[in-house]
N, C-alpha and C positions, 0 to 999 in steps of 0.2 A: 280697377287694377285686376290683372288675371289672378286666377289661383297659381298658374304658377309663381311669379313675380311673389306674389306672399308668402309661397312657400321658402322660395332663394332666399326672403327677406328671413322668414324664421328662422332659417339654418345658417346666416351670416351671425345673427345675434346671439342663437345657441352658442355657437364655435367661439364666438367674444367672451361669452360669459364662461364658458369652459375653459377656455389659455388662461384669462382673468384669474378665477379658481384654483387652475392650477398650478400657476405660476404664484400665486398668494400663500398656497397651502407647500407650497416648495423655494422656501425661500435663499436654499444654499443656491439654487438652479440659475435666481438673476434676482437683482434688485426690481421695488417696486417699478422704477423708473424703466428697467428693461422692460418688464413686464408691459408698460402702458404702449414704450414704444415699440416693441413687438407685437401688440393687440391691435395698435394703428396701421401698421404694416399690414400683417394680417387681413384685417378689416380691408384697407385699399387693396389688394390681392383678390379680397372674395369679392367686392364690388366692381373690378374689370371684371372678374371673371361672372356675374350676372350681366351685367352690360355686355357684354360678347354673346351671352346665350342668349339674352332676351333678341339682339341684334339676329343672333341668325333664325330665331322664331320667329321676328318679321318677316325676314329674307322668306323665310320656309312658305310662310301662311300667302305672300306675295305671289311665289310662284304656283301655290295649287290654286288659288283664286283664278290666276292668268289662267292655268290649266283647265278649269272648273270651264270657263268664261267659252276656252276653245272648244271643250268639248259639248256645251251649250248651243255654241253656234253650228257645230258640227250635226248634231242632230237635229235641229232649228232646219239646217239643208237639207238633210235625210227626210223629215216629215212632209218638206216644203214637194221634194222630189217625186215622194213616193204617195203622195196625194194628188200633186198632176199626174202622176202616170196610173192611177186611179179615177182621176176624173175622162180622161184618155178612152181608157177601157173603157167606161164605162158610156162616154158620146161616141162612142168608136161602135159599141153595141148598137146601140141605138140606129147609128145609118145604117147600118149591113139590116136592121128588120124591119126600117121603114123600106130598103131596097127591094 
């Protein structure tokens, strides 16, 4: 599990235990009963909302991979290029002083 994911996970359970808290130590504000389903609520709320993040740090980490991959092959050509046109040169020398 990434660090972040652990981290989203410790500040969902923070934020539980905070409404919890204070919704307990504020008891004109809601019943306990509000309280629990407000914290479930809550709770589903922060849980799309990791699920959506973590989704688009996939998406993210996909695309610079793909990017990484192209830019790999990119100069995979460039080395391929500029090493024939170095081997070139260099039998290219070669006839002109056997000539």
């Amino acid at each position: 599990m990434s660090n972040f994911m652990k981290t989203a996970i410790a500040i969902i359970v923070l934020a539980v235990v905070l409404v919890i808290g204070y919704r307990m130590m504020n008891p004109e504000d809601a019943t306990v009963g509000d309280a629990v389903d407000s914290m479930m609520e809550d709770a589903g709320d922060a849980a799309d909302a990791v699920g959506e993040a973590a989704s688009d740090a996939m998406g993210a980490a996909e695309e610079a991979a793909e990017d990484a991959m192209d830019a790999a092959e990119e100069a995979a050509d460039d080395a391929g290029d500029a090493a024939e046109e170095a081997y070139d040169d260099m039998t290219g020398d070669e006839e002109e002083a056997v000539e």
